[in-house]
N, C-alpha and C positions, 0 to 999 in steps of 0.2 A: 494788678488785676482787679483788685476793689471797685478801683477809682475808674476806669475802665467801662465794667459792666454800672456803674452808677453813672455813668456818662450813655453806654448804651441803652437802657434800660429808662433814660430820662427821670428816673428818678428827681433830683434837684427839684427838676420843675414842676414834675408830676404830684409828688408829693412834699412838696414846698419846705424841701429841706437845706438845712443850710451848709455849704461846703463847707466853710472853713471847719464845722464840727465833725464832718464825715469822714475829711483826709484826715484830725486828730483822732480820732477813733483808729481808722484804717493802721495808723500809725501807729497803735498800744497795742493792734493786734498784732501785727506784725511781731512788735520787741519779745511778744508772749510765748511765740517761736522762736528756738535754742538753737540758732545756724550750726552749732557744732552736733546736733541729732543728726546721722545718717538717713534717716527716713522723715520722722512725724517733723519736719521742720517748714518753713513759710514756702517753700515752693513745693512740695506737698500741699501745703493747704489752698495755694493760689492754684493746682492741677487738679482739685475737686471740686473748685468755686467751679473753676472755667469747665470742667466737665459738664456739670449740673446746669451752668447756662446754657451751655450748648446743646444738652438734652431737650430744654425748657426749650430751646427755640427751634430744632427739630421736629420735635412735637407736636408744636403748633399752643403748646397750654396755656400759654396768658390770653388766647381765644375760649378757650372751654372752661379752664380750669381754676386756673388761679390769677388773684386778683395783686396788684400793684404790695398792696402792704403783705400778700402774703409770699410773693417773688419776694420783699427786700428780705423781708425774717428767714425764710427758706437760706439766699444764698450766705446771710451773716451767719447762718447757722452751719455753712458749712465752709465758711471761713473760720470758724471757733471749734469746728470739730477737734481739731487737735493744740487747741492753745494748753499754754504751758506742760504738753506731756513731755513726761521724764525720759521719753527713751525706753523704758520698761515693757513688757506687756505681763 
């Protein structure tokens, strides 16, 4: 989904970032999710990313609202929402 919405979003070229370091990123977040959590696990985190874009693009926000740097921070930040949780609450 990362890799995805950074393809959607043109990222790469928008803000002149460079892939090879985004899919290793993408990839540490990833491992940061325990596939054995019932819930807080990486496809949880990829169903809030993709929610949050889809709000972003329903909305219309990257029109009014919000600007390139502050979409990428918004969706890594809800990609990290639940990195490394225990399972716990």
């Amino acid at each position: 989904v990362g890799m995805m919405l950074m393809d959607q979003f043109d990222f790469v070229d928008r803000l002149e970032l460079n892939p090879s370091r985004i899919r290793n990123f993408l990839e540490k977040v990833e491992d940061g999710y325990d596939a054995a959590n019932p819930y807080h696990n990486s496809t949880h985190g990829a169903d809030v990313t993709h929610r949050f874009a889809t709000l972003v693009n329903l909305s219309r926000l990257r029109e009014w609202a919000i600007g390139d740097w502050e979409l990428l921070a918004a969706l890594i930040a809800a990609l990290l929402h639940d990195y490394l949780h225990p399972g716990t609450n």
